[in-house]
C-alpha positions as a Markdown table, in Angstrom:
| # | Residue | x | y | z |
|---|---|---|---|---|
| 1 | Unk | 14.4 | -64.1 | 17.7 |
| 2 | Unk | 18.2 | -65.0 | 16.8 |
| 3 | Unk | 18.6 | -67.2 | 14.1 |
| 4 | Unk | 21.7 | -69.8 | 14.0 |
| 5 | Unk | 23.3 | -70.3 | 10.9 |
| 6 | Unk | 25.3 | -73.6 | 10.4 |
| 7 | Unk | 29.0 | -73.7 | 8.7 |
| 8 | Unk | 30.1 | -75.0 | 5.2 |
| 9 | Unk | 33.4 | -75.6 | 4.1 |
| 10 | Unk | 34.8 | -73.3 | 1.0 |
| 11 | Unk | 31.3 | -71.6 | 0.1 |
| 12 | Unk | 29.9 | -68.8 | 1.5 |
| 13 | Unk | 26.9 | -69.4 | 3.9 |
| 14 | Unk | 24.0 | -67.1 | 3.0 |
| 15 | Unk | 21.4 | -66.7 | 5.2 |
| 16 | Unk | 17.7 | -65.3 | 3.9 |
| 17 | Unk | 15.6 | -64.0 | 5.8 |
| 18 | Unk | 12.4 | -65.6 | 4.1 |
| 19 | Unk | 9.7 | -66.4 | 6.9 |
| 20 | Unk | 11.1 | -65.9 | 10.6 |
| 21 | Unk | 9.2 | -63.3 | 12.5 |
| 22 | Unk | 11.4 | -60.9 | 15.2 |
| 23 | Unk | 12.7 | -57.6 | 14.3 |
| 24 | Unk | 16.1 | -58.5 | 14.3 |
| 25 | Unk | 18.4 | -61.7 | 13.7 |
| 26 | Unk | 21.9 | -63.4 | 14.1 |
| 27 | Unk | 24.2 | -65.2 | 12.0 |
| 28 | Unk | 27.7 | -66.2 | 13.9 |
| 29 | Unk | 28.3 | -63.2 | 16.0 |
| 30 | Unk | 26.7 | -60.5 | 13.8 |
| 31 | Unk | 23.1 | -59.6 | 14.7 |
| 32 | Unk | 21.3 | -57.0 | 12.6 |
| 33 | Unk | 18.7 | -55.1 | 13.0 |
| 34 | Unk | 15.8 | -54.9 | 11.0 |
| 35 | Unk | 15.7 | -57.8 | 9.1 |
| 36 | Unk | 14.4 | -56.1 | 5.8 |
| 37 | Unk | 14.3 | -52.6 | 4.5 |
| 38 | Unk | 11.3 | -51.3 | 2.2 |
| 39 | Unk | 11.7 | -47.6 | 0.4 |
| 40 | Unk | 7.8 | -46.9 | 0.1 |
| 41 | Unk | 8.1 | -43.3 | -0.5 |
| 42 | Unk | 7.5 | -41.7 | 3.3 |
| 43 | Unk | 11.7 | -42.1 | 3.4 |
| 44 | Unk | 14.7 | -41.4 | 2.0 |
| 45 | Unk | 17.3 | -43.0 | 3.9 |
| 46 | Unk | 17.2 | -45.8 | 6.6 |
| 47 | Unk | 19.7 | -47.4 | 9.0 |
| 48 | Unk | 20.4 | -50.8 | 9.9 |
| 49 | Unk | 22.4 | -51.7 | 13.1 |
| 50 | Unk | 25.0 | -54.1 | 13.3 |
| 51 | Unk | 25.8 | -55.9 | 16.8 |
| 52 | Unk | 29.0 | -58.0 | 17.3 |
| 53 | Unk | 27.8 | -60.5 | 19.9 |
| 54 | Unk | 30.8 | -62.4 | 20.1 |
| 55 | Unk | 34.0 | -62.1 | 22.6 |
| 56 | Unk | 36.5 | -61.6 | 18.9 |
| 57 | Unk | 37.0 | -58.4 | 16.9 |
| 58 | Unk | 35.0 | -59.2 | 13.2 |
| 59 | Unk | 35.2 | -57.5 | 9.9 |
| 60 | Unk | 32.4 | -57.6 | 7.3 |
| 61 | Unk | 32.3 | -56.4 | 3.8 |
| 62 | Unk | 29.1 | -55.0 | 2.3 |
| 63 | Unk | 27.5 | -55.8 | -1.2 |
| 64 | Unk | 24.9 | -56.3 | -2.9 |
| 65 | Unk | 23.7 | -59.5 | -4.4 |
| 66 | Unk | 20.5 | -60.4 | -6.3 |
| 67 | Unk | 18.3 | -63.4 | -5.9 |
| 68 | Unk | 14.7 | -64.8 | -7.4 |
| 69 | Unk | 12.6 | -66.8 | -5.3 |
| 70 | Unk | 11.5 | -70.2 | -6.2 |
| 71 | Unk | 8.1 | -71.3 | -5.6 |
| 72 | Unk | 8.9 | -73.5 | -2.8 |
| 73 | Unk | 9.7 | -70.1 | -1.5 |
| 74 | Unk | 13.8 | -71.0 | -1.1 |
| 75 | Unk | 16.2 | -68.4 | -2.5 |
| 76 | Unk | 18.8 | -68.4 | -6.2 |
| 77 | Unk | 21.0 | -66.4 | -6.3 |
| 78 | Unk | 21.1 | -64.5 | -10.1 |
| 79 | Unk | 23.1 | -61.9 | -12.6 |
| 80 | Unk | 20.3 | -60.7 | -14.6 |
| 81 | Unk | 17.1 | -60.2 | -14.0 |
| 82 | Unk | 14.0 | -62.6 | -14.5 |
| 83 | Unk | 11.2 | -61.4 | -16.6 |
| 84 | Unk | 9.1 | -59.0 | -14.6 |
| 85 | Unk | 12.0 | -58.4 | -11.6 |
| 86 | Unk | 14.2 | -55.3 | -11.5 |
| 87 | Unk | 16.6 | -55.0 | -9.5 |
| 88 | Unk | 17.0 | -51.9 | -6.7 |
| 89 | Unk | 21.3 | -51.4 | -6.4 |
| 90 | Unk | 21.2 | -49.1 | -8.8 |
| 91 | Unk | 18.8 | -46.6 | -7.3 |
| 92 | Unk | 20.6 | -47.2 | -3.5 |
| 93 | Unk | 24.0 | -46.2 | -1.9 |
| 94 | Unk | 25.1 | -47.0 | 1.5 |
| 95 | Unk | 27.7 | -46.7 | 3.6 |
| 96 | Unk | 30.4 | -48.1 | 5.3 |
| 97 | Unk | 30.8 | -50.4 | 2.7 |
| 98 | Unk | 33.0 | -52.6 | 5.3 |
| 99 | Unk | 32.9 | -52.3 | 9.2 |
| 100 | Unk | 35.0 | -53.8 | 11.6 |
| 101 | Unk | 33.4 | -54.2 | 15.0 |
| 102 | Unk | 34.8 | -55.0 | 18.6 |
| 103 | Unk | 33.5 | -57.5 | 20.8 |
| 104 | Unk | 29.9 | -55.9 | 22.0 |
| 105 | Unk | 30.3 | -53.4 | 19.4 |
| 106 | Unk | 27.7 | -51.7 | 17.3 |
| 107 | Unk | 27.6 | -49.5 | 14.1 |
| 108 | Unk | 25.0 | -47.9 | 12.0 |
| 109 | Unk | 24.8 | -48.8 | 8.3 |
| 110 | Unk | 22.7 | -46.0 | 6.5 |
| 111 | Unk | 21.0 | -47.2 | 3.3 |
| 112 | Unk | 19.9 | -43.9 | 1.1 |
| 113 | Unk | 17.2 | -44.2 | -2.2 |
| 114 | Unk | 18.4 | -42.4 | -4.9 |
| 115 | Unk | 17.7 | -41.2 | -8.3 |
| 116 | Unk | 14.1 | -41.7 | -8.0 |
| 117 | Unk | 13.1 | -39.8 | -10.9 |
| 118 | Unk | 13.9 | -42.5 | -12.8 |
| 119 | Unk | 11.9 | -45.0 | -11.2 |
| 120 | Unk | 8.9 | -46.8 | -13.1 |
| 121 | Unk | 5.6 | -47.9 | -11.4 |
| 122 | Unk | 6.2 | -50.8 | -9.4 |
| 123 | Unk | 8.7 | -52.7 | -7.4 |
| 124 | Unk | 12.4 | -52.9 | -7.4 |
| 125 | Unk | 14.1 | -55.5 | -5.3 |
| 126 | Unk | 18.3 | -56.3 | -3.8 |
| 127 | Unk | 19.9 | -57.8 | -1.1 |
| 128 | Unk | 21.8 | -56.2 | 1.0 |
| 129 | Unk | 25.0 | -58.7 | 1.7 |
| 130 | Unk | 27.3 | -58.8 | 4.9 |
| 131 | Unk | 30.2 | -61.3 | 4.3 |
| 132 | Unk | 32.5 | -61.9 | 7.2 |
| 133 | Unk | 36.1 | -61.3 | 5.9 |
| 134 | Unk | 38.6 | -63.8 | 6.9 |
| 135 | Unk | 41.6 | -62.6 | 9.5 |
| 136 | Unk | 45.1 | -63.1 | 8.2 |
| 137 | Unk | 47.1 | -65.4 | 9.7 |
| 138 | Unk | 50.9 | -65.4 | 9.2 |
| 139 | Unk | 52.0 | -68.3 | 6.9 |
| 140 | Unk | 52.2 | -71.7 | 7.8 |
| 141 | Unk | 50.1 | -70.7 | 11.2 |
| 142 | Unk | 47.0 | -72.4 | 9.8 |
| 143 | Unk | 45.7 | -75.7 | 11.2 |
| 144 | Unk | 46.3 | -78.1 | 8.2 |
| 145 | Unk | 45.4 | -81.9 | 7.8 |
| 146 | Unk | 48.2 | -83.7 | 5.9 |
| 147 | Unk | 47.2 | -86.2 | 3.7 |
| 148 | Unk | 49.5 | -89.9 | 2.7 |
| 149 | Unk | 50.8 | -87.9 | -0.2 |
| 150 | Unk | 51.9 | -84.8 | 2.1 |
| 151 | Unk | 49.8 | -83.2 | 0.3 |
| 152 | Unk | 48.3 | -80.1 | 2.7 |
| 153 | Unk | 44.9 | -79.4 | 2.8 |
| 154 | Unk | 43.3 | -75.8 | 4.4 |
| 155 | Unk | 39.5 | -76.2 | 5.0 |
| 156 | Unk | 38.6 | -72.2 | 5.5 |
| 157 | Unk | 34.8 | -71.2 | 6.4 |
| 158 | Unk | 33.1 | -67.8 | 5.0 |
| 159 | Unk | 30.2 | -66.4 | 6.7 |
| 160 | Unk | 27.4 | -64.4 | 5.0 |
| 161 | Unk | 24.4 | -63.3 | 5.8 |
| 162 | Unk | 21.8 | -61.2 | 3.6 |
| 163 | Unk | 18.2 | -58.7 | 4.0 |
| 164 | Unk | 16.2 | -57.5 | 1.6 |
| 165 | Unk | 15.8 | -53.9 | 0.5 |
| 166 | Unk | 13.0 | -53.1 | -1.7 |
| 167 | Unk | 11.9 | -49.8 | -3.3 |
| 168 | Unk | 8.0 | -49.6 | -4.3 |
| 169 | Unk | 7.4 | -46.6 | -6.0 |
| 170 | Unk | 3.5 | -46.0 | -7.5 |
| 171 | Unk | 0.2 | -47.6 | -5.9 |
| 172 | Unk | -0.1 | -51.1 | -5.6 |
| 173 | Unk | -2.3 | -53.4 | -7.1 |
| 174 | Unk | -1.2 | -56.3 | -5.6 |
| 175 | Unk | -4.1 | -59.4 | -5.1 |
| 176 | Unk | -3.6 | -62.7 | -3.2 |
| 177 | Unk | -5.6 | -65.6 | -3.1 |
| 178 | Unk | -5.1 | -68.8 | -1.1 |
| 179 | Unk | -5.8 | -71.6 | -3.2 |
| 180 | Unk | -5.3 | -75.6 | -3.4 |
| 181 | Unk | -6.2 | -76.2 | 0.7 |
| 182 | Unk | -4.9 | -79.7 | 1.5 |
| 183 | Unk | -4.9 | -81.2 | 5.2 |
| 184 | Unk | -2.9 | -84.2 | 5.8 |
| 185 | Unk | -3.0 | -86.1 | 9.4 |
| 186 | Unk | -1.7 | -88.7 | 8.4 |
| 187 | Unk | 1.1 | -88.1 | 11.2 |
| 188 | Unk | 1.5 | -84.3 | 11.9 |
| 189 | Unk | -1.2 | -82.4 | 11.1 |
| 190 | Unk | 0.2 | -80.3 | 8.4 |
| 191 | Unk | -1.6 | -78.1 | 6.2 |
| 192 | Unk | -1.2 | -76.8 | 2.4 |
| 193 | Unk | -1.6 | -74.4 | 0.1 |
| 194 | Unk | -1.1 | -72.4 | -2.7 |
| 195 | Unk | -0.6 | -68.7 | -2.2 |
| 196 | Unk | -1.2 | -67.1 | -5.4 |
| 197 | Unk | 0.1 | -63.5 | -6.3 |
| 198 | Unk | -1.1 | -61.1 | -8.8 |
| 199 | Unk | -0.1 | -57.3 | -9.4 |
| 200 | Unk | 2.9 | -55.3 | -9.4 |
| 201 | Unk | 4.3 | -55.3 | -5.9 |
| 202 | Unk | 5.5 | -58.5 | -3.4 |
| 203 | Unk | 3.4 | -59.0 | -0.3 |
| 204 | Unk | 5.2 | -60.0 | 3.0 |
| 205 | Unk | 3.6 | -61.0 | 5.9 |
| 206 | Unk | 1.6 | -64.1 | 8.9 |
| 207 | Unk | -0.5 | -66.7 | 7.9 |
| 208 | Unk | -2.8 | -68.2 | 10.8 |
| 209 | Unk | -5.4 | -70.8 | 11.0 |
| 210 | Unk | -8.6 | -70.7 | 13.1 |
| 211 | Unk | -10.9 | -73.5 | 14.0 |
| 212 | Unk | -14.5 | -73.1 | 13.8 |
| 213 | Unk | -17.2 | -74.8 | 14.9 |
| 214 | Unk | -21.1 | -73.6 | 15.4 |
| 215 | Unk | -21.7 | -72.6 | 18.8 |
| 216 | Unk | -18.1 | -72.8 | 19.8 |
| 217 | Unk | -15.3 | -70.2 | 20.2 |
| 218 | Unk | -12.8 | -70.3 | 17.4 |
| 219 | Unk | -9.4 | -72.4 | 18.5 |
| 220 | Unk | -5.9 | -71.0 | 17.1 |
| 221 | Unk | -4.2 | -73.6 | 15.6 |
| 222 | Unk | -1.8 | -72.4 | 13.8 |
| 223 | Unk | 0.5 | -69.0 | 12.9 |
| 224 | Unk | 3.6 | -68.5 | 10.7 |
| 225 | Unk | 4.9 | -65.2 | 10.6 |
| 226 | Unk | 7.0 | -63.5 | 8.2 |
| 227 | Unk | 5.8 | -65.1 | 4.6 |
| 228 | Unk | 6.7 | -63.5 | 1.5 |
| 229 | Unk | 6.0 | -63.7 | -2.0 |
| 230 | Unk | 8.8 | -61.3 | -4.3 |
| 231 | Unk | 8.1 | -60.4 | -7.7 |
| 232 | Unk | 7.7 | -61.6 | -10.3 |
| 233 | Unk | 6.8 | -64.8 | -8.6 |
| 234 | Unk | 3.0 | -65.3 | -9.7 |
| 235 | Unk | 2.6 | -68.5 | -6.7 |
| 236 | Unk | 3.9 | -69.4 | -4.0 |
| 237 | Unk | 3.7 | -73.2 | -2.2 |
| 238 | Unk | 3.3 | -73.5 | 1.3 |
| 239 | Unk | 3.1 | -75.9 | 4.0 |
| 240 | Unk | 3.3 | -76.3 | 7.8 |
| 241 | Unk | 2.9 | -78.3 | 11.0 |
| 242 | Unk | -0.6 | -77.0 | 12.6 |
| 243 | Unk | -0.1 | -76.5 | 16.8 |
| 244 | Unk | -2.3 | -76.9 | 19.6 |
| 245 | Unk | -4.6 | -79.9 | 17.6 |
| 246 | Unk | -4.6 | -82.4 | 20.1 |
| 247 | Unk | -8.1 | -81.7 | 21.4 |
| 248 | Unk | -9.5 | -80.4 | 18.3 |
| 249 | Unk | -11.8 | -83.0 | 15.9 |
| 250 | Unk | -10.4 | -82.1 | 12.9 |
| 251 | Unk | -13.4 | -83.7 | 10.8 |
| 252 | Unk | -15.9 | -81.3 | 11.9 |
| 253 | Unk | -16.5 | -77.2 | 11.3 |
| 254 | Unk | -14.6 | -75.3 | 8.8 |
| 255 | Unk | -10.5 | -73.9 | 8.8 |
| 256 | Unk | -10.3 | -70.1 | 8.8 |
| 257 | Unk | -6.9 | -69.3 | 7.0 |
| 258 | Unk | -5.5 | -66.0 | 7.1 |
| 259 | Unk | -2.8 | -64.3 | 5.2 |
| 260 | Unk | -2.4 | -60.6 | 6.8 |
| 261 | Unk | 0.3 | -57.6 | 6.7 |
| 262 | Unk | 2.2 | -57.0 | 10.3 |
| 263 | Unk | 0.1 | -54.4 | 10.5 |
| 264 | Unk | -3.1 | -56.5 | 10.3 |
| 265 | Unk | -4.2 | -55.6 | 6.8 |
| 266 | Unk | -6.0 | -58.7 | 4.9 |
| 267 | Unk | -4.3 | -60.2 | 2.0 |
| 268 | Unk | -6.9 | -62.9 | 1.3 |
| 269 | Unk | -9.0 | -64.8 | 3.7 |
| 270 | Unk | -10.4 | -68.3 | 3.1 |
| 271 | Unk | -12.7 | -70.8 | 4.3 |
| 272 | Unk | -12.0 | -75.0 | 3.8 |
| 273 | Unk | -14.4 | -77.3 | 4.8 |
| 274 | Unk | -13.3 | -80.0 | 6.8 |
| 275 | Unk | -15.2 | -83.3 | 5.7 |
C-alpha cells in the first residue's frame, strides 16, 4: 500500500505511520520499506530501504524526532519525555545520515542498537525522520507572487516523512482490554471503543469484527490493520466504518471484536450484545 501525503506551505509535512497495513509506504517520491522497526533482542542491526519513485534526483536528511501519542491515537511531536516514555536515540546509530537518490534509485539505511547494557526493563521508543531537503536555486530563479506593495512573497514546501523504531528489552507484561462497545447506525454503521493498555511495552496490531448469529456462519464485517497503542498511553479511542453490513440485521446475535498481533497472537477478545 502507498500512502499519499498532501503539501503545506512553510511547515514540514510529517507523515506517521499510525494504522495503515502494507509493509512498505510512500510519501512524494520516497517509498520506504518497512514501515516500523522494533529491536526485541533477536537483532542487532536492521536496514530500511529507500526507493525514489519519482523521474527527479532527491536528497533527504536523517534525524530523529520524538512524539507521544494522543488518545485519539494522532501524533505530538515532544522535547522531553512524558512520564513513563523513554526515548530510544540514544541507544541507536544509523547511517547515511543524508542520501541523495536518482530517479528509480534505491539505498539501504542500516539502523544498529547500541549500548544495551544500559537498558532498563521495558520499552524505549523514536522516530526515525526523513526530511526532503530543498534544491538550490540560483537567486531570483524562484517563482514569486508580487503583492500591491512589491512586496515579494516565496511560498516553499518541505516534505517529511517518519517510522517508528522501538527497542523492548525484558519480558512483557503487556494487557489489553477492549472496553466502552458503542454501535451507531444512525448513517454508517460505525463502531466504538475503548482500547485499554496496561504494562510496560506498546502493542501494535488488526482489529476485526465478526457477526454471530446461532445456527449461522459468522459474517466479517469489519478489519483495520495496523493499530497501535505506544507507551505510556494507558487508553486508546477508536472508531470505524463497519464493511459488508448491508445484508446483516444488526439487532440480532452478538459482535466478535478482535484485537490480534500480525502474527495472530490475541491481545483481548470481546463479545457485545447487539439488542
Amino acid at each position: 500500500m502507498l500512502l499519499m501525503i498532501s503539501k503545506s506551505n512553510f511547515l514540514p509535512t510529517l507523515l506517521l505511520i499510525i494504522c495503515f497495513q502494507g509493509i512498505s509506504f510512500a510519501q512524494g517520491d520516497l517509498m520506504i520499506m518497512p514501515k516500523r522497526i522494533v529491536f526485541d533482542g533477536s537483532q542487532r542491526s536492521q536496514e530500511v530501504n529507500l526507493v525514489n519513485t519519482g523521474s527527479d534526483s532527491a536528497t533527504y536528511a536523517i534525524s530523529f524526532i520524538q512524539y507521544k501519542m494522543k488518545e485519539d491515537g494522532g501524533f505530538e511531536q515532544i522535547n522531553e519525555p512524558e512520564e513513563g516514555q523513554r526515548f530510544a536515540n540514544d541507544f541507536l546509530r544509523y547511517y547515511p545520515r543524508r542520501v541523495s537518490l536518482g530517479p528509480n534509485e534505491a539505498q539501504t539505511l542500516k539502523v544498529q542498537v547500541t549500548r544495551t547494557g544500559n537498558l532498563e526493563n521495558g520499552e524505549y521508543r523514536s522516530h526515525l525522520y526523513f526530511r526532503a531537503v530543498e534544491k538550490q536555486t540560483a537567486l531570483g530563479s524562484e517563482e514569486t507572487s508580487e503583492a500591491e506593495n512589491n512586496i515579494s512573497i516565496n511560498i516553499k514546501t518541505v516534505f517529511g516523512i517518519s517510522i517508528p523504531v522501538i527497542i523492548r528489552n525484558g519480558k512483557s507484561s503487556t494487557v489489553i482490554e477492549l472496553n466502552n462497545i458503542d454501535l451507531d447506525t444512525d448513517n454508517d454503521v460505525i463502531l466504538s471503543m475503548d482500547i485499554h493498555r496496561k504494562g510496560n511495552m506498546s502493542v501494535y496490531g488488526n482489529l476485526s469484527v465478526k457477526h454471530i448469529v446461532d445456527g449461522n456462519d459468522p459474517i466479517n464485517i469489519g478489519i483495520v490493520k495496523g493499530i497501535a497503542i505506544y507507551t505510556p498511553n494507558k487508553k486508546r479511542e477508536f472508531s470505524f466504518i463497519l464493511q459488508n453490513t448491508e445484508n446483516v440485521d444488526l439487532t440480532k446475535g452478538v459482535l466478535e471484536i478482535t484485537y490480534e498481533s500480525e502474527k495472530g497472537e490475541v491481545f483481548a477478545r470481546t463479545i457485545h450484545e447487539l439488542d
